[in-house]
C-alpha positions as CSV (number, residue, x, y, z in Angstrom):
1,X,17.2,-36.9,89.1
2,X,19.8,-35.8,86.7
3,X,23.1,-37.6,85.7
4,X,25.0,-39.7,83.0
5,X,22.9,-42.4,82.2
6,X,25.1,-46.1,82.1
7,X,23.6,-47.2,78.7
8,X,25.1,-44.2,76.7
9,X,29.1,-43.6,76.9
10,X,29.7,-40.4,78.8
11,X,30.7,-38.2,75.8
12,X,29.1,-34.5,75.0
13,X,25.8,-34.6,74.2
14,X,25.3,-38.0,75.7
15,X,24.5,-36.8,79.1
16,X,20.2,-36.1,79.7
17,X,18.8,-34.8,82.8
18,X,15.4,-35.3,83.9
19,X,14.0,-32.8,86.1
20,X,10.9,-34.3,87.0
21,X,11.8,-38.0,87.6
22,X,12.6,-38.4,91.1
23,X,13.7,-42.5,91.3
24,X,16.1,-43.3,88.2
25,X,15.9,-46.5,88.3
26,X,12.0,-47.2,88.5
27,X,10.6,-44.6,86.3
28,X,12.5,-43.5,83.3
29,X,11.6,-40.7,80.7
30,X,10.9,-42.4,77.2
31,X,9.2,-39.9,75.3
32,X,10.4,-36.9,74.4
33,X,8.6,-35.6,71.3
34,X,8.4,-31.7,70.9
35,X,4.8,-30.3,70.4
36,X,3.8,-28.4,66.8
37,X,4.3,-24.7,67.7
38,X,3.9,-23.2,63.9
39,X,0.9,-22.4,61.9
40,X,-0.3,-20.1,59.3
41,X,-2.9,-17.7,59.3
42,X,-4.5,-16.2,56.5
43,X,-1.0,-16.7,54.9
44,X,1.1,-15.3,57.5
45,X,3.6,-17.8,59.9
46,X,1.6,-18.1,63.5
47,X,3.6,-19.3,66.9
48,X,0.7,-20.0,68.8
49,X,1.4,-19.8,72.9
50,X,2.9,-23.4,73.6
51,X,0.5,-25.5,75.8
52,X,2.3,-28.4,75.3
53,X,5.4,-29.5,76.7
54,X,8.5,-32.1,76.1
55,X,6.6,-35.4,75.3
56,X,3.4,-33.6,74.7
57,X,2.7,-33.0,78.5
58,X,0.3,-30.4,79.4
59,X,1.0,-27.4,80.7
60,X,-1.1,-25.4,82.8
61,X,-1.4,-22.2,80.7
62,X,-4.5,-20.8,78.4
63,X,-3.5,-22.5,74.9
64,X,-5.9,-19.7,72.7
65,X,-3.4,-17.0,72.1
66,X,-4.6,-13.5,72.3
67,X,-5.2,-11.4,69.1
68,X,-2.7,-9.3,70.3
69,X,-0.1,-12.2,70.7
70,X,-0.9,-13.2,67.0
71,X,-0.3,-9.7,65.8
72,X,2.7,-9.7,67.8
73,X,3.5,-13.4,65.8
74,X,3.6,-12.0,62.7
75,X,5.5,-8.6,63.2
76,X,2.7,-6.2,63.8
77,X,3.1,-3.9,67.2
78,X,-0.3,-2.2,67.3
79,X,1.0,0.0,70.2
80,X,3.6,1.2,66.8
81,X,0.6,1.6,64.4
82,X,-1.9,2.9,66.9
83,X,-5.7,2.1,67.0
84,X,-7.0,0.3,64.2
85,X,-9.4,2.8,61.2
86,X,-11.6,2.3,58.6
87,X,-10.7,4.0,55.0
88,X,-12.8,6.5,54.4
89,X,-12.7,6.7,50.3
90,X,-14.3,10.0,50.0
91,X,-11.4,11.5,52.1
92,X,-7.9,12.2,50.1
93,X,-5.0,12.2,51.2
94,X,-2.3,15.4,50.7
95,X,0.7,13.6,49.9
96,X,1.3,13.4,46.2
97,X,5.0,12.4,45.5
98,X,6.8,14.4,42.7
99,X,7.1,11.9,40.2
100,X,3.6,11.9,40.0
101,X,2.3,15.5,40.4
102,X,5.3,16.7,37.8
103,X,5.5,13.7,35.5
104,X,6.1,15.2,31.7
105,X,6.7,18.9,33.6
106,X,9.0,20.5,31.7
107,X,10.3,24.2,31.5
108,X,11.7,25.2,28.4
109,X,14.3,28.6,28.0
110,X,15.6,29.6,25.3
111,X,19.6,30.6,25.1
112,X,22.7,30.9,23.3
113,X,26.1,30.8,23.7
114,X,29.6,32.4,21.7
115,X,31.8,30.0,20.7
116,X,35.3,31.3,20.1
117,X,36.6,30.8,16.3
118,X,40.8,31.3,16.2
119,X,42.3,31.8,13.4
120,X,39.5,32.8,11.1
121,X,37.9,36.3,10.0
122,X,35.2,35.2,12.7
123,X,35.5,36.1,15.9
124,X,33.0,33.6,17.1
125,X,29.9,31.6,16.4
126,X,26.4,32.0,17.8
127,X,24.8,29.1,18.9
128,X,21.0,29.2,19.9
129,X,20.4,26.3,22.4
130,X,16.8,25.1,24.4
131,X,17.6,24.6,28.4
132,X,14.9,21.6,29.8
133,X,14.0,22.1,32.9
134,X,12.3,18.3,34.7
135,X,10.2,19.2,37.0
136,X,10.0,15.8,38.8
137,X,13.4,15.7,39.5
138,X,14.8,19.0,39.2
139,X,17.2,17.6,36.1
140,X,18.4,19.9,33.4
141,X,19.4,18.7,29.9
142,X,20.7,21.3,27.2
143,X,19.7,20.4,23.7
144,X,20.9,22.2,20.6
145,X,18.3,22.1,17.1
146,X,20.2,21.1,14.8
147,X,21.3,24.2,11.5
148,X,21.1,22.9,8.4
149,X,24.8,22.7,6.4
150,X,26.3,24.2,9.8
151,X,29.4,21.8,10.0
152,X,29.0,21.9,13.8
153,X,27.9,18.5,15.3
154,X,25.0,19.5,16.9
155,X,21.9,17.9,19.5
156,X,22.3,17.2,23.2
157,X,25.0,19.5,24.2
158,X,25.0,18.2,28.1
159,X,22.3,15.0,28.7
160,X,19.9,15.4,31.6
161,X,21.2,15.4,34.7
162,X,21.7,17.5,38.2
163,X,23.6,20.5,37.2
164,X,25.9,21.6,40.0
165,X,25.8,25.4,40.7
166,X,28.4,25.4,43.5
167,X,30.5,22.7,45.7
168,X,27.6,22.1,47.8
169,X,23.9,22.6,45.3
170,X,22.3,22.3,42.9
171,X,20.8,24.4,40.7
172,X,16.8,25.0,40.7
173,X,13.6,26.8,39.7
174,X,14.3,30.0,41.5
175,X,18.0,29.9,39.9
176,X,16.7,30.9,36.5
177,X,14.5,33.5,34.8
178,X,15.2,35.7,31.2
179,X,18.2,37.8,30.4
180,X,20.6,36.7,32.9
181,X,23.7,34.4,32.3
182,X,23.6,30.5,33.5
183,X,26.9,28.7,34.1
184,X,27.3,25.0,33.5
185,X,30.5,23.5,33.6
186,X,32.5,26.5,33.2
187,X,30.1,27.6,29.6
188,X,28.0,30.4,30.2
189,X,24.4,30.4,28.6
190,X,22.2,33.9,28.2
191,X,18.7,33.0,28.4
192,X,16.7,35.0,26.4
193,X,12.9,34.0,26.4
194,X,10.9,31.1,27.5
195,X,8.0,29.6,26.2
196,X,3.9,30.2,27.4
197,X,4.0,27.2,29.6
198,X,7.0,28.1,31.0
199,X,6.1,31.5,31.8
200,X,3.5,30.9,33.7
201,X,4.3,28.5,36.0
202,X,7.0,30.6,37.1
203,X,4.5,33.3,37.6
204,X,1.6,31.5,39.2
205,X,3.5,28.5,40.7
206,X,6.9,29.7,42.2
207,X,5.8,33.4,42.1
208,X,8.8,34.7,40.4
209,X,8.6,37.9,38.5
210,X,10.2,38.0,34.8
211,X,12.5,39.9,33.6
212,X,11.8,41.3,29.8
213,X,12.3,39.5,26.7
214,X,15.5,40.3,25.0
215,X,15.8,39.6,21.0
216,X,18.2,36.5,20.2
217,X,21.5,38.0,18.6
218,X,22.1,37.5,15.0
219,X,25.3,35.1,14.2
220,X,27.3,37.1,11.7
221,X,28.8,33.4,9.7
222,X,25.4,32.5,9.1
223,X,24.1,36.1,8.1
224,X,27.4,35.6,5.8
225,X,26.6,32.6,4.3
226,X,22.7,33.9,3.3
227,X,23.6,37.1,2.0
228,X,23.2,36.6,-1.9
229,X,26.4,35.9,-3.6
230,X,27.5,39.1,-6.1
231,X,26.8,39.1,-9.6
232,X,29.6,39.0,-11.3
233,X,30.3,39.8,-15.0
234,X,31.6,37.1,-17.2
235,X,32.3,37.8,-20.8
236,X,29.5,36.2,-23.1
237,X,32.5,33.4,-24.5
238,X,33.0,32.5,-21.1
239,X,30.3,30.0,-20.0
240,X,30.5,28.0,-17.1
241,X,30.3,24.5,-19.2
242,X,30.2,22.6,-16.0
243,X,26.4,24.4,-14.7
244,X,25.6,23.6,-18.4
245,X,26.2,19.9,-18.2
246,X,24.6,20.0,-15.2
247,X,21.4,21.3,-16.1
248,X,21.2,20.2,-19.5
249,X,23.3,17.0,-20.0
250,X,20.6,13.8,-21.8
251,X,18.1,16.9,-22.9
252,X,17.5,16.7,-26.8
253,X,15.2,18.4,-29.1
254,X,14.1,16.2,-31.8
255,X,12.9,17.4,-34.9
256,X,11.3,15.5,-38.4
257,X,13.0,16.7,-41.2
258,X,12.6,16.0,-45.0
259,X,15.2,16.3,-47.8
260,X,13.7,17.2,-51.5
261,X,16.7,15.8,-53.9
262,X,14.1,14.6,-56.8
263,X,14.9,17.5,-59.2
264,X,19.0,16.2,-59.3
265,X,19.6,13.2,-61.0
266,X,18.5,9.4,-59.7
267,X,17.2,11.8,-56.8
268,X,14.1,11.3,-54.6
269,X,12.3,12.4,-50.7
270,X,14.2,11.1,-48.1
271,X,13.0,11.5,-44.7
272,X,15.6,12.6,-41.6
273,X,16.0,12.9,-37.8
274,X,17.5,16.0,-36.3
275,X,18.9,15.7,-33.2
276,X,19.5,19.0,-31.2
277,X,21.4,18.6,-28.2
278,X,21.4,21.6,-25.4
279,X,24.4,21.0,-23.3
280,X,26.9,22.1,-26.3
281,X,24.4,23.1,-29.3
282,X,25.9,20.4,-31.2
283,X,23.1,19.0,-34.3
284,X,22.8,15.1,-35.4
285,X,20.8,13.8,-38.3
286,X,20.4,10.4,-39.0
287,X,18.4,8.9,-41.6
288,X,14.8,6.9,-41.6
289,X,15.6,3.7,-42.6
290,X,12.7,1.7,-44.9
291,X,12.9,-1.6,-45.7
292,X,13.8,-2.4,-49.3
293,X,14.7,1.0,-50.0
294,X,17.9,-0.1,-51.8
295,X,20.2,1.5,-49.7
296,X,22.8,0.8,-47.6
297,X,22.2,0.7,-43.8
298,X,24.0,4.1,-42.7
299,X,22.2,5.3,-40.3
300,X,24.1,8.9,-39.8
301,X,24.3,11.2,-42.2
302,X,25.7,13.7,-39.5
303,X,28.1,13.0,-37.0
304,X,27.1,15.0,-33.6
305,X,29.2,18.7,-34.2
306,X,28.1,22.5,-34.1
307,X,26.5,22.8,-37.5
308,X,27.6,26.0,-39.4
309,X,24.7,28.3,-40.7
310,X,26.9,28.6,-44.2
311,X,28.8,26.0,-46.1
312,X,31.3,27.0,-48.5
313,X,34.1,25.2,-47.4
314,X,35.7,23.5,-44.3
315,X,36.8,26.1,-42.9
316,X,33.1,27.3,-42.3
317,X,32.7,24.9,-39.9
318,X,35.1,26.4,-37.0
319,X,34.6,29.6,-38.1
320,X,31.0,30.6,-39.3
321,X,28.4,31.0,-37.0
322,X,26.2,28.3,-35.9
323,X,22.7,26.9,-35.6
324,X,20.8,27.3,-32.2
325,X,17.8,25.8,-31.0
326,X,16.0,29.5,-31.3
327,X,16.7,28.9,-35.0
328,X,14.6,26.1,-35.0
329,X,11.2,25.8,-35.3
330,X,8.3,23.6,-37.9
331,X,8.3,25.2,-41.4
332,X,11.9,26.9,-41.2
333,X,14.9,25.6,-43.8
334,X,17.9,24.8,-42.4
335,X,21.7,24.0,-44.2
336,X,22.9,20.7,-43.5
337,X,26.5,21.2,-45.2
338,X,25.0,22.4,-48.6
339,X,21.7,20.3,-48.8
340,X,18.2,22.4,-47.7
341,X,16.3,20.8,-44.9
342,X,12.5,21.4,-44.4
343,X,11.9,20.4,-40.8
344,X,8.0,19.6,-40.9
345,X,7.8,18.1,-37.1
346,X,8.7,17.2,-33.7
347,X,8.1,15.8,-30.9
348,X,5.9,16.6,-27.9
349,X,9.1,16.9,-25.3
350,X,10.4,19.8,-27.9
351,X,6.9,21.7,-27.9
352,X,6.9,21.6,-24.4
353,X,10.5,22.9,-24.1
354,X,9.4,25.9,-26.6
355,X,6.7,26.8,-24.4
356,X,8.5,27.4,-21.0
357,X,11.0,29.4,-23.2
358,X,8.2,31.6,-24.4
359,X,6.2,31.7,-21.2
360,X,10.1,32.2,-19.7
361,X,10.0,35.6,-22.1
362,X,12.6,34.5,-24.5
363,X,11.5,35.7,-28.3
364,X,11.3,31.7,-30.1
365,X,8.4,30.4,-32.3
366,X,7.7,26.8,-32.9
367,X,5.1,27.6,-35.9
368,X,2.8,25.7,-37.7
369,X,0.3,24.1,-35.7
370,X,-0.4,21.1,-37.8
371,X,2.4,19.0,-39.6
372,X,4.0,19.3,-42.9
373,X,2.3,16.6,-44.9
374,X,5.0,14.4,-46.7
375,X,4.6,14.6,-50.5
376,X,5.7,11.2,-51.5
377,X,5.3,10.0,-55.0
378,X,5.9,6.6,-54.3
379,X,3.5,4.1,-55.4
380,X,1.1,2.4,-52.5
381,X,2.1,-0.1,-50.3
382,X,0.4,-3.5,-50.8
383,X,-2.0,-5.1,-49.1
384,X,-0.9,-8.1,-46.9
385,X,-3.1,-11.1,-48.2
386,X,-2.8,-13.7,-45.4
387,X,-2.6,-17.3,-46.7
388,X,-5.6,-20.0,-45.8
389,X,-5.1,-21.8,-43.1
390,X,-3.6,-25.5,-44.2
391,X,-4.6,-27.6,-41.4
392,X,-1.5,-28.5,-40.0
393,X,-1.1,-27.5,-35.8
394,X,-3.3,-24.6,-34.6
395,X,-4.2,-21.4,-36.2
396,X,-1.5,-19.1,-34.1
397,X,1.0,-21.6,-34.8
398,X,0.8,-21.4,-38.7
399,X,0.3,-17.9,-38.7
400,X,3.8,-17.4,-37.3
401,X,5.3,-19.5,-39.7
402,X,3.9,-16.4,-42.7
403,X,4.8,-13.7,-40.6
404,X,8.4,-14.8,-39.3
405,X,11.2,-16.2,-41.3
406,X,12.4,-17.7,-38.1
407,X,9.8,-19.7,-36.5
408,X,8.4,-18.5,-33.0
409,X,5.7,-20.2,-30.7
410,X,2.8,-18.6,-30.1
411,X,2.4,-16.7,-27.2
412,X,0.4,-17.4,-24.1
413,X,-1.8,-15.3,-21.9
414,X,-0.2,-16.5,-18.2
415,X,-1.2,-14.3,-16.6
416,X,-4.3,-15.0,-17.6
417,X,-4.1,-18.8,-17.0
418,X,-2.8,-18.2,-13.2
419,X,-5.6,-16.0,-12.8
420,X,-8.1,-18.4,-13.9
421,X,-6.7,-21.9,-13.0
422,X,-9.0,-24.4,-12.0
423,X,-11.8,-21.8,-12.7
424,X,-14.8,-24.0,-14.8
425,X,-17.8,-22.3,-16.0
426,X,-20.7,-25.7,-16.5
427,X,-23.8,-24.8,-17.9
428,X,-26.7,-27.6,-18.2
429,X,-27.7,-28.1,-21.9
430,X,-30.0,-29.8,-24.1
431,X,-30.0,-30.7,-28.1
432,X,-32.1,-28.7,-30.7
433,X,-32.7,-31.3,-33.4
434,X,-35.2,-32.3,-36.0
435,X,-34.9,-36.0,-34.5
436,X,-37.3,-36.7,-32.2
437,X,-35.2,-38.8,-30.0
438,X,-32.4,-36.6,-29.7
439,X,-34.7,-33.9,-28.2
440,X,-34.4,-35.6,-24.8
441,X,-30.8,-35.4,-24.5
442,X,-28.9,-33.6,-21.9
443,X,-25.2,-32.2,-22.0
444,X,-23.2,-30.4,-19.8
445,X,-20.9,-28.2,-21.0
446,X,-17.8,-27.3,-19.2
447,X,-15.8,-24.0,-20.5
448,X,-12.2,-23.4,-18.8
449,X,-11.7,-19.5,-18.3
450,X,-8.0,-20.4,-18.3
451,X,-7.4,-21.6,-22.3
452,X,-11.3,-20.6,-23.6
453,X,-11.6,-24.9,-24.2
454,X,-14.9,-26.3,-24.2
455,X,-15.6,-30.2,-23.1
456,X,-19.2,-31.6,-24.1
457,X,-20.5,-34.4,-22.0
458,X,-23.2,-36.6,-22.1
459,X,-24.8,-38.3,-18.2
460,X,-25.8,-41.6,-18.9
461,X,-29.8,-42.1,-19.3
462,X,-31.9,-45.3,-18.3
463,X,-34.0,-46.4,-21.3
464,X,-32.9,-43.5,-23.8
465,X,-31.4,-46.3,-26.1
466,X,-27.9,-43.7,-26.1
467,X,-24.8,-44.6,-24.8
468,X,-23.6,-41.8,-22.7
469,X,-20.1,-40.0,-22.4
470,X,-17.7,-37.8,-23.8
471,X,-19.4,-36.0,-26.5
472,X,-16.6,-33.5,-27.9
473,X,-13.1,-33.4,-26.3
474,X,-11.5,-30.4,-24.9
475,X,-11.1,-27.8,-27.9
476,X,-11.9,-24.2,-28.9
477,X,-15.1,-24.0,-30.5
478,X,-15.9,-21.4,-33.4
479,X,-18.6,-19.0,-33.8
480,X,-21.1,-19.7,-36.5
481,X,-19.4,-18.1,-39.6
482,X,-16.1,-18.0,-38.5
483,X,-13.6,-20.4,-40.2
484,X,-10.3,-20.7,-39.4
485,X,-9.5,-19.7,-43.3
486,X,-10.7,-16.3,-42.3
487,X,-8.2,-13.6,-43.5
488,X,-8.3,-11.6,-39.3
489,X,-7.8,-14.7,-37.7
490,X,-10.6,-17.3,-36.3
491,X,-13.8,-16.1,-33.5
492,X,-13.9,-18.4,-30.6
493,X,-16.7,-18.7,-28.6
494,X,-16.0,-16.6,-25.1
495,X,-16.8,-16.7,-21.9
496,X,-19.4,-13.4,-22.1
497,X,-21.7,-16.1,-25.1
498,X,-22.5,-18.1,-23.0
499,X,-26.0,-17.4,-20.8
500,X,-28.9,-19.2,-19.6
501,X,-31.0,-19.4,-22.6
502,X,-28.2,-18.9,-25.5
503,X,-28.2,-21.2,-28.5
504,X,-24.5,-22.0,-29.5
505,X,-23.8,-24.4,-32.1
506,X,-20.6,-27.0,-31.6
507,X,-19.9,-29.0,-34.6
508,X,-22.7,-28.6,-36.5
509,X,-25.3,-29.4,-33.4
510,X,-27.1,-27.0,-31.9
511,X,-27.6,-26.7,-28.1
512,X,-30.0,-24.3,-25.8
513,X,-28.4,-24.0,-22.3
514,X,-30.7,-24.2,-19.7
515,X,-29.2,-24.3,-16.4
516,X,-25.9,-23.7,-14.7
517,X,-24.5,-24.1,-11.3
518,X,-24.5,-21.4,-8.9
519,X,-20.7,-21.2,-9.1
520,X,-21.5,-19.4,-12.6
521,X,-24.1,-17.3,-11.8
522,X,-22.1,-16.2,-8.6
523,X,-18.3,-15.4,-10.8
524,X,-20.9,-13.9,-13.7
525,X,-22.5,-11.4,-10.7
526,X,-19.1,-10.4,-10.0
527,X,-18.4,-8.8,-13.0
528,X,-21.4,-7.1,-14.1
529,X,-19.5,-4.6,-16.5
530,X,-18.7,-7.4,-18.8
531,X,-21.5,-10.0,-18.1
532,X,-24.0,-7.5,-18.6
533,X,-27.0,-10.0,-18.4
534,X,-25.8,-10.5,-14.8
535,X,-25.4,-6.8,-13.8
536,X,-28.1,-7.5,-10.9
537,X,-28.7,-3.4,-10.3
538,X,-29.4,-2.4,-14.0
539,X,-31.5,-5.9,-14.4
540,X,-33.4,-5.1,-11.1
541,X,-34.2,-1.8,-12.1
542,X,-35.0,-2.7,-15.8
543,X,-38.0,-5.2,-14.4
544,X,-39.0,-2.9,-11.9
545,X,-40.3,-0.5,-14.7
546,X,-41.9,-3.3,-16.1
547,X,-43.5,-4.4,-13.4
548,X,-44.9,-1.1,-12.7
549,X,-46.0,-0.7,-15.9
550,X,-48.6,-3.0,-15.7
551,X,-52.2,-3.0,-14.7
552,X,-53.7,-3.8,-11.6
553,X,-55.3,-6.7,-13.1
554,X,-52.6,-8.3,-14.8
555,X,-50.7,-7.8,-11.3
556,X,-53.2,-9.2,-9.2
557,X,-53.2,-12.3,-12.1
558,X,-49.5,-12.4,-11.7
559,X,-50.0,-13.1,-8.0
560,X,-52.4,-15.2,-8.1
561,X,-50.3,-17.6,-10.6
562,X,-47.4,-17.4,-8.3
563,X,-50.3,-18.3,-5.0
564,X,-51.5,-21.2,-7.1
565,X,-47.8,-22.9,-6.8
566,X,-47.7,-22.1,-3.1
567,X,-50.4,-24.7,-1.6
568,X,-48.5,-24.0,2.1
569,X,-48.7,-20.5,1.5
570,X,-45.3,-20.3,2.8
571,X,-44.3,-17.1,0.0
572,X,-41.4,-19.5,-1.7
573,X,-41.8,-21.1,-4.8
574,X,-39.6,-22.6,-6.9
575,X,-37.1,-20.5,-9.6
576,X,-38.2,-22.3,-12.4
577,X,-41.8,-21.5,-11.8
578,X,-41.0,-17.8,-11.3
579,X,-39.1,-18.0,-15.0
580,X,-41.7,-19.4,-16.7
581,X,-44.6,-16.9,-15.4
582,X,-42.1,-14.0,-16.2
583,X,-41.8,-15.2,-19.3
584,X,-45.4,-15.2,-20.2
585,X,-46.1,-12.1,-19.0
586,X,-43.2,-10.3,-20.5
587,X,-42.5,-12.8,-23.9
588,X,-39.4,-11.9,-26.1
589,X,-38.2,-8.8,-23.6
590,X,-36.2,-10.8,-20.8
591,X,-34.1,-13.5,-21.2
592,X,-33.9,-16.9,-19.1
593,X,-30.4,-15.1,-17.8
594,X,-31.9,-12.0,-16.5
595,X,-35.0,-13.6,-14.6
596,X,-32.6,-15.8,-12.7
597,X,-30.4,-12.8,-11.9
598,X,-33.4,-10.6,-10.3
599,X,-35.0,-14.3,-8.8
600,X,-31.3,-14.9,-6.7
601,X,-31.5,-11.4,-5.1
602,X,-34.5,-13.0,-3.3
603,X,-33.5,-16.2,-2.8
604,X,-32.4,-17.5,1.2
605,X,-32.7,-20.7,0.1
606,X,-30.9,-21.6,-3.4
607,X,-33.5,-22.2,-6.7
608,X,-36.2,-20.9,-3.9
609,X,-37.2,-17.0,-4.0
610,X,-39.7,-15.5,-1.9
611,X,-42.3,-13.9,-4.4
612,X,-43.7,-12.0,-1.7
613,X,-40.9,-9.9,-1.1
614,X,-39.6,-9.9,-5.0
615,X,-43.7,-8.0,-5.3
616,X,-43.0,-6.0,-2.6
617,X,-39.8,-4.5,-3.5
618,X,-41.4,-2.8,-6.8
C-alpha cells in the first residue's frame, strides 16, 4: 500500500510508500536502516554485491561477489588488460624513452659568424661560436667562449631551446653536418668542424656522411691587435717618464758611505747613507746619527736632487753631467758638492739589483767582495756595569728602572701564559738532611708552566711530631749559584730541571724527587725534543743495547729477580720494583726518569708493566 501517511503533513518529501505492506493500518514499516555496502580491500574501496535490503531484509541473491565483480569495484576491466602474466625478470623490455637513452648526449659543432662593423676601418668581426646539440630533446643552445680584452659581451648567444627552421619544424640531427651554413633567427652560422664524439655518432648512429673539415677563418681586428706594435725612434732626452715611474717608482739603492774630514781642522770620520733613487736618478745622503756625538740632530746632509759629477759652482748643478747608478759601485769615490765620498757598502737589495743588470748584459761592477773596514780612531766604548740588585720589587722590575729614564713594566710572556693556563707539573718529593727526623718527610712540589712559580707543600703525617702545610709560597726559585746580584740577570729553575730522581735545592733545603703523577710524565712524553729524559724512542733504544749487552747469566738472573716478585705468575709486577732491579744492574748509567719512561711503554695498567713483554721486545 502506498499513500500520504496522516501523522506527517502532506508536504514534499513527507509522502513514503511501502511496496510490500499490503494492510496500512495493521502492519506498518518501522525500520528502514540501509545495509553497509563499502569496504576496503588490500587498500582499495570494495562495493560488495548488496544482499541486504531496506531494513536489513534479505535478499535472495549470492552475497560473495565474484573476483571479477571486485576488479570491476575498483576500476580494473580485465577484458581491457587482457589475461593476467607473470614478470619474467630475465626478459627486457625495448622501450627506453629518450630522456633516458640520451641523457648528457650532446653534439658539439663548431662555427662562426661575421658581424658587420659600420663606420670603422673594419668591415666586420669574426666571431667563433660552439652549436649544442641535446640529444634528449632535440634542443639547440649557441654558446660563444668568451676572448680575452674583446669588448664584445660574450657567452650564451641564443639559450637552449627548439630552433625553428621553417613555419611548421624544427630543426634536427640530419639538418646539420660541416661546411654548410645554419640559419637561426635570421643569423647565419658556418659550421666548420665537430668534435670526435660528434663525429661519430653521426657516422655510426644516423649514418650521415661528413663533409670535409674546413680551417676556421682568421678575424683580421684581432690579427690587428697581436701584431707587435712598431718600434719607434725616440730621441735619447725623450723618455717616457710615466713607464719609468711605473716600473721603478719606491726602488732605491742604498749605499754606506764614509767621509774622511780629520786632516782639516776640528775634523774627524763621519759615517753617511746614500740614497739612490731609480725613477729620476736623483741621490740623498743623510747622516748616521750617534748618540753624544755633539752634534746637532740634522739628519740630511743632501736634499733628494740629480747630484753633479763636478762642483765648482751652482751652476754645475743644472748643467754638468750627473751621477748614475752604473757609477756606483763598493770602493769607488764619489763628489758630494766638493767633499770625497768612499762608499764602502750596501745593502743586499742593491747586490741583487747589480746582478740582474750584469746577468741582463749591461757593463756595471759592484766590486769588493768584503766591506771597507771603518778606521775609527775613537776611543772604545765602555762596558755597561749593571748595578746590584737592591731588593726592592722583582729583578725585571728594577732592571728597567737602570736601563729606562722613564719607567716601563716588565713584559710578560702571554702567549705563553694562555698556552699553559691551569697547566701544573707535581712531582712527589722527600728532604735530604743531616737530621734524622726530617729524612721522613714528604713534599709535593707543584711548578706552574704558565709563570715558572714553584709551591712547596707538606701532607700532614700521623705521629711525625710535624705540623704539616704550606712549606714555601708561590715564587721563582733560583738555581744553586745564581743570585739575583748577578750582572746577566738571575737562573730560575725551569720546567726541563725537574725529573724523577733530580736534587734541586729551595731555600737552602735540599729535596730528591721521587715520583710524579702521570699527568707529567704524559705532557713530558709529548715533547721529547726538549724533555730529552722522556724521549721514549732514543731511551727505548738506549736500554735495548744494554740489555743486549749483557750475558746470558746476568739475564736469566734479571728474570729470575723480576719472577721472584711475581708469586701469581701473572708477568706484571709493580714499576717501582722494575726501577730498583734496573738500577742495580745498570748503577749510575740510567736515571729514575728514564726507567719509568721505557717501564710506561709496557704498562696496560698504570705503575704495572708486563716484564714479560719489556724482555721480549729486546
Amino acid at each position: 500500500m502506498s499513500g500520504p501517511r496522516p501523522e506527517f503533513p502532506f508536504l514534499p518529501g513527507n509522502s513514503f510508500t511501502d511496496a510490500n505492506v499490503s494492510d496500512y493500518d495493521n502492519e506498518k514499516k518501522q525500520d528502514f536502516r540501509k545495509p553497509h555496502s563499502l569496504g576496503f580491500i588490500n587498500g582499495y574501496p570494495v562495493q560488495p554485491k548488496p544482499y541486504l535490503g531496506i531494513g536489513l531484509e534479505k535478499l535472495n541473491i549470492d552475497a560473495s561477489p565474484s573476483e571479477e565483480e571486485l576488479l570491476k569495484a575498483i576500476g580494473i576491466d580485465r577484458n581491457m588488460y587482457g589475461e593476467k602474466k607473470q614478470y619474467n625478470k630475465s626478459k627486457k623490455d625495448g622501450f627506453v624513452p629518450a630522456h633516458v637513452a640520451f641523457d648528457k648526449v650532446v653534439l658539439r659543432f663548431d662555427a662562426y659568424f661575421k658581424q658587420t662593423v659600420h663606420e670603422s676601418e673594419e668591415q666586420y668581426h669574426l666571431r667563433k661560436v660552439r652549436i649544442l646539440y641535446f640529444l634528449e630533446d632535440d634542443s639547440i643552445a649557441v654558446v660563444e667562449p668568451p676572448v680575452e680584452n674583446s669588448g664584445i659581451p660574450q657567452g650564451v648567444l641564443i639559450k637552449r631551446q627548439k630552433l625553428p627552421k621553417s613555419s611548421s619544424e624544427f630543426y634536427k640531427v640530419s639538418d646539420f653536418n660541416i661546411a654548410q651554413n645554419v640559419t637561426f633567427y635570421g643569423k647565419t652560422f658556418r659550421i666548420t668542424s665537430c668534435d670526435q664524439f660528434t663525429e661519430k655518432y653521426l657516422k655510426e648512429t644516423e649514418g650521415i656522411t661528413l663533409n670535409p673539415r674546413e680551417e676556421m677563418p682568421v678575424d683580421p681586428h684581432q690579427e690587428s691587435r697581436v701584431r707587435p706594435a712598431r718600434k719607434s725612434f725616440v730621441p735619447a732626452e725623450r723618455r717616457d717618464k710615466l713607464k719609468r715611474f711605473l716600473e721603478k717608482d719606491r726602488k732605491v739603492l742604498r749605499f754606506y758611505c764614509i767621509w774622511d774630514d780629520r786632516y782639516s781642522m776640528f775634523g774627524e770620520l763621519r759615517e753617511f747613507v746614500l740614497h739612490y733613487h731609480l725613477v729620476d736618478d736623483s741621490i740623498e745622503v743623510r747622516e748616521v746619527q750617534k748618540p753624544n756625538n755633539g752634534r746637532d740632530p740634522f739628519p740630511i746632509l743632501l736634499r733628494r736632487q740629480p747630484l753633479p759629477k763636478v762642483f765648482k759652482e751652482l751652476s754645475d748643478v743644472s748643467e754638468s753631467e750627473i751621477y748614475t747608478w752604473k757609477d756606483l759601485h763598493i770602493g769607488a769615490c764619489i763628489n758630494v758638492l766638493g767633499r770625497p765620498f768612499l762608499i764602502r757598502d750596501c745593502d743586499n737589495y742593491t747586490r741583487r739589483f747589480y746582478k740582474d743588470m750584469v746577468e741582463t748584459g749591461e757593463n756595471v761592477q759592484i766590486q769588493a767582495e768584503h766591506p771597507i773596514p771603518l778606521d775609527n780612531d775613537g776611543p772604545p766604548k765602555p762596558e755597561h756595569t749593571l748595578p746590584p740588585y737592591n731588593g726592592f720589587g722583582t729583578v725585571e722590575d728594577s732592571l728597567g728602572s737602570v736601563k729606562y729614564l722613564v719607567l716601563k713594566p716588565p713584559k710578560k710572556d702571554f702567549i705563553k701564559m694562555l698556552e699553559n693556563e691551569h697547566k701544573i707539573l707535581r712531582f712527589v718529593a722527600k728532604m735530604e738532611s743531616k737530621h734524622k727526623e726530617d729524612q721522613d718527610r714528604r713534599f709535593v712540589i707543584s711548578y706552574r708552566l704558565a709563570d715558572d712559580m714553584m709551591t712547596i707543600y707538606e701532607p700532614p703525617q700521623r705521629n711525625a711530631g710535624i705540623i704539616g702545610g704550606k712549606f714555601m709560597e708561590r715564587t721563582r726559585v733560583l738555581k744553586p749559584g745564581s743570585s739575583l746580584s748577578d750582572p746577566q740577570g738571575p737562573s730560575y729553575y725551569d720546567a726541563t730541571d725537574l725529573y724523577i730522581g733530580v736534587k734541586i735545592e729551595v731555600l737552602s733545603h735540599k729535596f730528591v724527587l721521587v715520583d710524579a703523577d702521570e699527568y707529567v710524565f704524559n705532557y713530558m712524553e709529548t715533547d721529547g725534543e726538549r724533555f730529552k729524559l722522556s724521549n721514549s724512542v732514543a731511551i727505548r733504544a738506549k736500554i735495548t743495547k744494554l740489555i743486549n749487552s749483557l750475558s746470558n747469566e746476568e739475564k736469566d738472573a734479571m728474570k729470575k729477580a723480576l719472577k721472584a716478585h711475581d708469586p701469581t705468575n701473572s708477568g706484571v709486577v709493580d714499576r717501582q720494583v722494575l726501577i730498583n732491579i734496573a738500577k742495580n744492574q745498570f748503577p749510575g748509567i740510567l736515571t729514575e726518569h728514564e726507567i719509568i719512561t721505557f717501564s710506561r711503554c709496557f704498562e696496560k695498567v698504570v705503575r704495572k708493566p708486563n716484564y714479560v713483554n719489556l724482555l721480549n721486545s729486546v
